[in-house]
Backbone bond lengths (Angstrom), bond angles and torsions (degrees), N, CA, C in turn:
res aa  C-N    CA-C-N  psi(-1)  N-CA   C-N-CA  omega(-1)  CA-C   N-CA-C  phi
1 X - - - 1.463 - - 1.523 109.52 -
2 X 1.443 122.00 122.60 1.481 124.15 167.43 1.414 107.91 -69.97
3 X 1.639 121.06 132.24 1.083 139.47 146.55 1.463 136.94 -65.64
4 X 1.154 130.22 90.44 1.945 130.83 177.41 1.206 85.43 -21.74
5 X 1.625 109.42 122.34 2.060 132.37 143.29 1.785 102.30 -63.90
6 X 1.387 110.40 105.96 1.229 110.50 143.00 1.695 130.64 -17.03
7 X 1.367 126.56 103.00 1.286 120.31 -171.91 1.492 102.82 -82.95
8 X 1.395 102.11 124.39 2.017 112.53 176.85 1.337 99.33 -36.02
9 X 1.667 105.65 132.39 1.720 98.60 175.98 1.353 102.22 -65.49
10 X 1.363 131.75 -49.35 2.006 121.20 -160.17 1.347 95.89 -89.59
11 X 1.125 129.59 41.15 1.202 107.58 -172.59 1.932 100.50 -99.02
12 X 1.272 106.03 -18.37 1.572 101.69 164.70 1.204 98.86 -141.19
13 X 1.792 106.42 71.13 1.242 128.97 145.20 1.306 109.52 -135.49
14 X 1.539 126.64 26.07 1.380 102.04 -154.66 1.991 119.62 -73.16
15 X 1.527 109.93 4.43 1.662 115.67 171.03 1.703 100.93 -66.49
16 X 1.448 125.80 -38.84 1.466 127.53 -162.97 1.938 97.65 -73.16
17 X 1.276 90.20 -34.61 1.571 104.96 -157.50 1.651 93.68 -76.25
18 X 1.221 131.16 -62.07 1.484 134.26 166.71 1.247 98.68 -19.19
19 X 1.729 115.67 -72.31 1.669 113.91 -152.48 1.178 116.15 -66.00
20 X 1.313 110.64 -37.81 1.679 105.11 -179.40 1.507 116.31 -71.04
21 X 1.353 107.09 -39.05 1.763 120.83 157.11 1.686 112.02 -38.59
22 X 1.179 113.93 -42.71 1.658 131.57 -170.30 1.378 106.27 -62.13
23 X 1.388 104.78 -41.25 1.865 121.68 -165.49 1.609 101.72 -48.02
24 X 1.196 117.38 -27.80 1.923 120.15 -140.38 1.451 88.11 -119.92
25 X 1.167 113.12 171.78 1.386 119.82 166.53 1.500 114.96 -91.95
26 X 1.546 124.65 167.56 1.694 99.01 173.61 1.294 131.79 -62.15
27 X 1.609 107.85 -40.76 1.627 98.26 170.32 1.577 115.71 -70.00
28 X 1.250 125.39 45.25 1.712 108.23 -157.69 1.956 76.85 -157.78
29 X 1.377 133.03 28.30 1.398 111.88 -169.19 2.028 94.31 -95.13
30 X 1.223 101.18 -9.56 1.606 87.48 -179.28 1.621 98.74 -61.84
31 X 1.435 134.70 -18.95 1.319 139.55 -176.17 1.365 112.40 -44.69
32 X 1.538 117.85 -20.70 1.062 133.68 -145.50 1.485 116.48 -100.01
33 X 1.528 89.47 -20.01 1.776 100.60 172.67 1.126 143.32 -16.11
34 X 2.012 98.68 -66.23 1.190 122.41 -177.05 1.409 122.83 -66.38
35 X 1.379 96.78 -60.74 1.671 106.05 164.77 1.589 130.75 -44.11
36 X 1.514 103.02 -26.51 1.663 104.57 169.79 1.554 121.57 -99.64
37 X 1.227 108.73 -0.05 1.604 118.36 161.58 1.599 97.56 -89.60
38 X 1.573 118.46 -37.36 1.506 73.72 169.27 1.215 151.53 -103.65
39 X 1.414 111.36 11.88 1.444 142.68 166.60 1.638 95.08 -62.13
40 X 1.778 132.08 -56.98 1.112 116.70 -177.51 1.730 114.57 -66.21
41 X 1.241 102.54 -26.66 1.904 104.47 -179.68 1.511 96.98 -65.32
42 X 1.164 127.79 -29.69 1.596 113.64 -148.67 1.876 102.28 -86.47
43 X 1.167 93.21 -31.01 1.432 105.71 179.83 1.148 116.35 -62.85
44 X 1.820 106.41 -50.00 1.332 112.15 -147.60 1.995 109.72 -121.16
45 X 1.624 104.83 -13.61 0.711 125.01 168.26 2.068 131.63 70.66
46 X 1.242 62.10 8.55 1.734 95.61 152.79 1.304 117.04 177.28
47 X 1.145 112.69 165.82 1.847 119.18 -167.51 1.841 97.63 -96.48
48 X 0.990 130.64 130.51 1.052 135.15 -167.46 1.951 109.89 -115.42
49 X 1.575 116.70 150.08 1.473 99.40 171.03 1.732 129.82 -44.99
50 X 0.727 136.92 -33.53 1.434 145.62 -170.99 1.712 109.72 -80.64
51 X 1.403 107.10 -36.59 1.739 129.60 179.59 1.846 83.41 -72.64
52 X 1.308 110.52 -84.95 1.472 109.02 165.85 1.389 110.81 27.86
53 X 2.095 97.08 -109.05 1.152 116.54 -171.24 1.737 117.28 -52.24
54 X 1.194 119.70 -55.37 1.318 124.60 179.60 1.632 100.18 -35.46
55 X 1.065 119.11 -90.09 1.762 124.51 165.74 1.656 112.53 3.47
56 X 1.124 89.75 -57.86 2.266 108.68 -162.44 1.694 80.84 -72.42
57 X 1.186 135.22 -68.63 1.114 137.74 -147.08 1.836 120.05 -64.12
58 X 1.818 91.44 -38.81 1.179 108.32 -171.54 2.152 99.23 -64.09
59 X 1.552 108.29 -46.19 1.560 103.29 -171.54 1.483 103.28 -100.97
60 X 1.546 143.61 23.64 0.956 149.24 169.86 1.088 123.83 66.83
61 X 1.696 132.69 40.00 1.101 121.50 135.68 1.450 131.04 -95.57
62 X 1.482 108.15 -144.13 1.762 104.20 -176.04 1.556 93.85 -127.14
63 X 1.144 99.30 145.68 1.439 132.91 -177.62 1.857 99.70 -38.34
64 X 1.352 96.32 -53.64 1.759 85.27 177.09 1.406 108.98 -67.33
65 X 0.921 133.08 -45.83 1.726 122.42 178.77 1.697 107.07 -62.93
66 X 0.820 140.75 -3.61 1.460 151.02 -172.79 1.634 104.55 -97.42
67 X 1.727 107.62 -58.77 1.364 110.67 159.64 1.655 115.51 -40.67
68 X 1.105 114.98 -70.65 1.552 121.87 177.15 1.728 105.75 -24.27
69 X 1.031 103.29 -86.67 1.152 106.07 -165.48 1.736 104.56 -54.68
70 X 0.991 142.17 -34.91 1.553 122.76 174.05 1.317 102.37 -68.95
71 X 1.596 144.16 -45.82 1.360 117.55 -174.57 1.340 111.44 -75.97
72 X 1.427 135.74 21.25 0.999 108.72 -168.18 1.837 85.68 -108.22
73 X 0.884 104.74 -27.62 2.310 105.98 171.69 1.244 100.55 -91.16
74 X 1.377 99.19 128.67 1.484 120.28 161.42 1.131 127.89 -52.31
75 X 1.677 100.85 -37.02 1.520 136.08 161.50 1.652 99.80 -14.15
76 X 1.335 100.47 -71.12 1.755 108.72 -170.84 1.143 121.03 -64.44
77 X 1.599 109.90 179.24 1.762 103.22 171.50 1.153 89.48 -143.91
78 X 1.595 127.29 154.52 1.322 120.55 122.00 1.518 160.41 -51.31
79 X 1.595 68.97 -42.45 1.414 93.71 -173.21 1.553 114.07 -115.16
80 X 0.970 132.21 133.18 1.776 134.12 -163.32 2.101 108.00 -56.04
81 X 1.200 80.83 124.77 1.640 95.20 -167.49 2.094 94.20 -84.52
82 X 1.714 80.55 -173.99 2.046 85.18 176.87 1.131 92.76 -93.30
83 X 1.420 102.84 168.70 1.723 128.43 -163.33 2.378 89.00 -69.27
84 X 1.427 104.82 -36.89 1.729 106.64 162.68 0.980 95.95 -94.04
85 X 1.359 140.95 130.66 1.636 160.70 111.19 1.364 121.26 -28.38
86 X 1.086 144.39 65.20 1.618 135.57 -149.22 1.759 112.07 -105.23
87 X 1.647 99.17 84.73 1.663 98.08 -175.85 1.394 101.93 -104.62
88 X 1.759 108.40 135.28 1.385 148.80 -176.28 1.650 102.90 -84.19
89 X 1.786 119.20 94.18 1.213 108.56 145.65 1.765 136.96 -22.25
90 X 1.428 147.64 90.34 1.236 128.55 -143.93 1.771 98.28 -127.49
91 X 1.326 121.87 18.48 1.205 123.22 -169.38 1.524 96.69 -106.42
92 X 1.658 109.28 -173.55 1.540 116.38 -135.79 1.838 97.15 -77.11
93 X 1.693 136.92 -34.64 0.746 151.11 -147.23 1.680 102.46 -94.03
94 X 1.355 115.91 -44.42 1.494 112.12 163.95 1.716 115.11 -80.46
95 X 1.227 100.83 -33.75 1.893 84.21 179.34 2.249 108.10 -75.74
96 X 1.052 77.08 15.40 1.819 78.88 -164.43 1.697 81.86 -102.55
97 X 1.478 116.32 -31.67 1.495 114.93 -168.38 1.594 100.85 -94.46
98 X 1.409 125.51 -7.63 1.777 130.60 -156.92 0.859 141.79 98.40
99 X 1.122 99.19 21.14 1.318 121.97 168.48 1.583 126.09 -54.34
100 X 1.229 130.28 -33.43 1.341 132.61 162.53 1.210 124.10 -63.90
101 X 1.575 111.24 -45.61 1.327 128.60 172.14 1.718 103.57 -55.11
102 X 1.364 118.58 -52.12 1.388 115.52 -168.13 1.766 102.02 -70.57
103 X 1.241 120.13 -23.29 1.751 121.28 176.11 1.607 99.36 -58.06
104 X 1.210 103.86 -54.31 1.611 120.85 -154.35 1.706 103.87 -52.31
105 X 1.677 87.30 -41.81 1.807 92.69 176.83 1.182 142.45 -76.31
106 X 2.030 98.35 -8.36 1.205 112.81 160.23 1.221 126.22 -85.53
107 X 1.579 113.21 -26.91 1.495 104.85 160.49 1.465 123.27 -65.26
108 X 1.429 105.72 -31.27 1.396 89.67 170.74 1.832 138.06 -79.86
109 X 1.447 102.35 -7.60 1.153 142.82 178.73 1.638 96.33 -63.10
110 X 1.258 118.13 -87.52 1.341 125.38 177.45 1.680 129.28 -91.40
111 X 1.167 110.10 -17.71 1.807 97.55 159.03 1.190 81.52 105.37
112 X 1.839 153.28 10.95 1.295 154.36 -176.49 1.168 85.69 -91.65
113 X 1.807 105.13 178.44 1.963 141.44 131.01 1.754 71.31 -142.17
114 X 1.670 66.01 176.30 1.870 103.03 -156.45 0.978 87.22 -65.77
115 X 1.886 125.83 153.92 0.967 162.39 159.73 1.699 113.47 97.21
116 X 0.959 94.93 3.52 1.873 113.31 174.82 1.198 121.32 -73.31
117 X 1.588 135.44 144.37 1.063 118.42 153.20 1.625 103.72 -141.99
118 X 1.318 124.48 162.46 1.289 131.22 -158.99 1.377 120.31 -83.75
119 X 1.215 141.81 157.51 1.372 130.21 -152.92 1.399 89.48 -99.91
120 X 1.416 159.68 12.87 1.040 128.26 132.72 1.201 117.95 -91.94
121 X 1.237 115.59 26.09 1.562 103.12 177.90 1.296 129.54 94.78
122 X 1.718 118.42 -26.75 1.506 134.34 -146.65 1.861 102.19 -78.58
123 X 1.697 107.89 -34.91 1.521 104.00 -166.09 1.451 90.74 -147.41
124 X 1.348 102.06 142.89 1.609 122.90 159.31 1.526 117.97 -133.41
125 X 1.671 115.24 124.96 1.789 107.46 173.48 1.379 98.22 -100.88
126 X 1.588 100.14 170.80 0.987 134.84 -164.65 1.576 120.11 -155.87
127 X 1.116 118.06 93.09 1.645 124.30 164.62 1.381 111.03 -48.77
128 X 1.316 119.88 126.70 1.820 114.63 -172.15 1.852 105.10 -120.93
129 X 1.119 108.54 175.73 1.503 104.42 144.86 1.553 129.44 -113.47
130 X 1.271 124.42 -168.17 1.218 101.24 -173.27 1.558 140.94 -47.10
131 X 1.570 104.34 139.05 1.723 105.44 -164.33 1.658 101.84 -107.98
132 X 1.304 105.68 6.63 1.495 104.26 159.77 1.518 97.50 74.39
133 X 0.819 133.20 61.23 2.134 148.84 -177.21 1.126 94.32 -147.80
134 X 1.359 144.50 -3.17 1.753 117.37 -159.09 1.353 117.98 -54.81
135 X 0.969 134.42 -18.13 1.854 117.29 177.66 1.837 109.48 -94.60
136 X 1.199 92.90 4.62 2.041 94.81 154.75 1.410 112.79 -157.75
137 X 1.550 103.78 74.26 1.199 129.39 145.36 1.462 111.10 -68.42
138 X 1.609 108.63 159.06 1.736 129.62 -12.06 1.215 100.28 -68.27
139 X 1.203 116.26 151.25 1.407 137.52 -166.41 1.957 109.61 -110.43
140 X 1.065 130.95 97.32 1.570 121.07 159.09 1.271 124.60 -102.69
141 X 1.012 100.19 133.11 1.477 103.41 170.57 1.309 117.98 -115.04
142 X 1.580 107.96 127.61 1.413 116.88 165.42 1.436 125.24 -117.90
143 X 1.928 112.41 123.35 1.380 105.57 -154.14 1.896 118.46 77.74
144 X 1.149 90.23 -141.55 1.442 99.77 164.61 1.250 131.89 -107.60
145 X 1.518 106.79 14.47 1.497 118.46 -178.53 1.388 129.00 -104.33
146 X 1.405 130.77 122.29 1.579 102.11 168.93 1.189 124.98 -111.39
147 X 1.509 97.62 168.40 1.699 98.30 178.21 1.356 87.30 -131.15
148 X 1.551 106.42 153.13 1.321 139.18 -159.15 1.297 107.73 -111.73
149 X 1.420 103.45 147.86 1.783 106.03 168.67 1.377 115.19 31.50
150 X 1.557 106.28 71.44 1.435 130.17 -178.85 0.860 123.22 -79.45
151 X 1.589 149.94 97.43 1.779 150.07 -165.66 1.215 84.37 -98.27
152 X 1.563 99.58 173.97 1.407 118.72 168.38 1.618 107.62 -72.43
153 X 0.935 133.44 7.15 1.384 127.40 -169.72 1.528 102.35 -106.24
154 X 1.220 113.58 -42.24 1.890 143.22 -174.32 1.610 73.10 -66.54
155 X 1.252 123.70 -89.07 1.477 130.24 -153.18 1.733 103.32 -43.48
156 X 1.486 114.41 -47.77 1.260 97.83 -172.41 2.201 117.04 -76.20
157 X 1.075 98.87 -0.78 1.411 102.01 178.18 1.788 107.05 -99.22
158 X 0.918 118.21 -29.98 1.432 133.95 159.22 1.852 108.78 -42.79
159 X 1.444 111.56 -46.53 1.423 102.53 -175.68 1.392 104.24 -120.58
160 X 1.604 106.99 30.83 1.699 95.30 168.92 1.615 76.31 -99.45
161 X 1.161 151.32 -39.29 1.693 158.60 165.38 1.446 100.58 -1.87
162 X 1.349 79.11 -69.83 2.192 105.38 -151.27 1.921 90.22 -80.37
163 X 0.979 125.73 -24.91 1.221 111.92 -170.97 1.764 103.33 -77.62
164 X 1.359 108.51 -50.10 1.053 113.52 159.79 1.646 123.59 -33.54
165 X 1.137 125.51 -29.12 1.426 140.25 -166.40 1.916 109.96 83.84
166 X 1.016 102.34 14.94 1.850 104.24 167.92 1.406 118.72 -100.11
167 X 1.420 112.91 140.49 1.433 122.06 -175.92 1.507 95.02 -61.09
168 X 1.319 129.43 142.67 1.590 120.96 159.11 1.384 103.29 -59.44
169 X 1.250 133.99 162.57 1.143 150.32 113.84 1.705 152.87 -60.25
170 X 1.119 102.08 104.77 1.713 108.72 -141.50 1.534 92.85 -59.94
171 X 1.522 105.10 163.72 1.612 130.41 175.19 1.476 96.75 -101.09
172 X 1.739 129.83 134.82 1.729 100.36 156.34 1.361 108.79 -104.67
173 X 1.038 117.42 164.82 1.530 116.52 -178.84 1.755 98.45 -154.66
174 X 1.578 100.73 82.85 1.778 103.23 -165.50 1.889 91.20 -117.61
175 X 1.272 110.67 159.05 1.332 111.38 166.41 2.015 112.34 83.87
176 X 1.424 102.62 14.27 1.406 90.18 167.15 2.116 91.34 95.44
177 X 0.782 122.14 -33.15 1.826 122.58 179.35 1.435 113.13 -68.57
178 X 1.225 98.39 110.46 1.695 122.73 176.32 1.759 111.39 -90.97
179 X 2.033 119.40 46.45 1.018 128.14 162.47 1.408 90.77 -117.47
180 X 1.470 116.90 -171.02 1.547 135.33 138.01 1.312 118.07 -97.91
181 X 1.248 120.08 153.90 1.546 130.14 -161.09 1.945 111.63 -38.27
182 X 0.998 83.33 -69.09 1.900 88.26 -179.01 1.390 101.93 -56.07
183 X 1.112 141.65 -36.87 1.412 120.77 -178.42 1.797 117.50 -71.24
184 X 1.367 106.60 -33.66 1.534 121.87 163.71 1.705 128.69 -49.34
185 X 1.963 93.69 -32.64 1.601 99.00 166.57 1.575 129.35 -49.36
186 X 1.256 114.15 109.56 1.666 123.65 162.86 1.155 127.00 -77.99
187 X 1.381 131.26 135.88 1.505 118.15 -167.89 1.817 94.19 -123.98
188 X 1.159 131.49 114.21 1.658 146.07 -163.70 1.926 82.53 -106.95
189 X 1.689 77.37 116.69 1.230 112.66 160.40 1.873 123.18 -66.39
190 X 1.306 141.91 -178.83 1.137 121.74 -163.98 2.126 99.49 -98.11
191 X 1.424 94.78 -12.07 1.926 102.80 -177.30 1.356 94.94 -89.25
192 X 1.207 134.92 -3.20 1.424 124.49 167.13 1.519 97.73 106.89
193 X 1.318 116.95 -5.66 1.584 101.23 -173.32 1.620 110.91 -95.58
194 X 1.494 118.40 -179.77 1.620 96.67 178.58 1.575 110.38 -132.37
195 X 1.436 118.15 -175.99 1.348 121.07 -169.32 1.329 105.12 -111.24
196 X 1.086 122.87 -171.70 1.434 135.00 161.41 1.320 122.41 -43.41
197 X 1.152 142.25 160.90 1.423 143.86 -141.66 2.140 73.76 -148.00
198 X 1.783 103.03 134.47 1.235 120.53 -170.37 1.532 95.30 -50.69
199 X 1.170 167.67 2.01 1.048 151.71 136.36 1.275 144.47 -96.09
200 X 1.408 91.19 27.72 2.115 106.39 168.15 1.416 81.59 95.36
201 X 1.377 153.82 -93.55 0.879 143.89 -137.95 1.509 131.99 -38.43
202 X 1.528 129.63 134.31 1.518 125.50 -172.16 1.300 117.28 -81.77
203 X 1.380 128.26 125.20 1.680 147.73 168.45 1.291 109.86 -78.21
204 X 1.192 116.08 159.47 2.102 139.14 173.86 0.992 73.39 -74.48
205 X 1.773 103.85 151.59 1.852 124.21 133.67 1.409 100.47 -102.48
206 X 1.578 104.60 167.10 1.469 103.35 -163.61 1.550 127.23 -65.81
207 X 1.346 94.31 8.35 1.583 112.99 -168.17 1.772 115.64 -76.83
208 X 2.308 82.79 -33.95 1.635 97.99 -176.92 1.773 98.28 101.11
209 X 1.278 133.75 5.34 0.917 145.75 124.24 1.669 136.56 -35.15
210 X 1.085 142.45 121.10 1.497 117.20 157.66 1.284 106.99 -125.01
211 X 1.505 105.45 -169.39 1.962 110.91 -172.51 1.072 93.13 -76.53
212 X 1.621 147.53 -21.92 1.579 89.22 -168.46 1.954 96.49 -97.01
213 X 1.445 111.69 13.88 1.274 103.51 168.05 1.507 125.49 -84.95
214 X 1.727 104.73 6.54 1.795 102.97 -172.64 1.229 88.09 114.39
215 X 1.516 137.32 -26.27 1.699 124.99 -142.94 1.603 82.38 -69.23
216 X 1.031 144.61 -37.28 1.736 135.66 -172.13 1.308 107.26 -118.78
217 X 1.342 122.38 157.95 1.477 134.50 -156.32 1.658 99.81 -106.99
């Protein structure tokens, strides 16, 4: 029985393949590694043996040094993840913030533990190490996105999203602020003072004033 040959992923890409090739100098194209595993992850959603070699070959190393460097990022996969990627901050600053608790709810959420992904495809977790958020922990990330300071309430609107088939849309909550972004918006009046913030709630004017202190008319 003949087996389908894997078609080279760049092989009718070679304009994508130039530019990222372009980035490095010539002696410097092994530079190129990373960036072309993740052009093959993004597509394909994990790097596979055959993706592998092509990769190693194309910037001149060997397949075992190629290995290296994908297990060493979490970043990567081998093996084809869910269409949501769901990695669990698991270091000292999110489990100190709930981070365990928020794992626990994803296993119970989807029927995973880390390194799982679901037989249709829809979700895969992932235990991580640090995702570099620590002052708004617990930290999840789905895809390439995170959302911050995850309750059970955040979490359950998060997968009415994805169930739906929509990416969530992240909240930020950076700098010590216990809103999400749009609620944080100030709108400065032309006297310097300010109004309501899009959800009824009252803001400072720069005075240290707010509306319901008089700071607006």
């Amino acid at each position: 029985m003949d087996l389908p040959t894997l078609k080279p992923f760049f092989e009718d890409k070679p304009e994508l393949l130039q530019e990222i090739l372009d980035r490095y100098p010539p002696n410097g194209r092994r530079s190129a590694l990373m960036p072309l595993m993740w052009e093959v992850q993004r597509a394909e959603r994990h790097i596979g043996e055959a993706r592998l070699h092509e990769i190693a070959e194309i910037v001149g190393v060997t397949v075992t040094e190629a290995k290296g460097v994908m297990s060493f990022y979490s970043t990567f996969h081998e093996h084809p993840v869910g269409r949501f990627h769901l990695q669990v901050c698991r270091t000292l600053s999110c489990k100190l913030a709930g981070g365990d608790e928020l794992y626990r709810a994803l296993v119970e959420e989807t029927g995973l533990v880390s390194g799982e992904t679901d037989a249709e495809g829809t979700f895969s977790l992932q235990n991580v190490e640090c995702l570099g958020s620590c002052g708004t922990g617990p930290v999840l990330q789905v895809n390439d996105t995170y959302h911050e300071r995850v309750t059970r309430t955040r979490l359950a609107e998060l997968f009415a999203e994805m169930r739906a088939g929509r990416e969530p849309v992240p909240t930020r909550e950076r700098g010590g602020d216990n809103v999400s972004a749009d609620k944080a918006e100030r709108v400065d009046a032309p006297d310097g003072t300010s109004v309501d913030a899009p959800d009824g709630t009252s803001v400072d004017a720069p005075d240290g004033t707010s509306d319901e202190e008089g700071g607006v008319a």
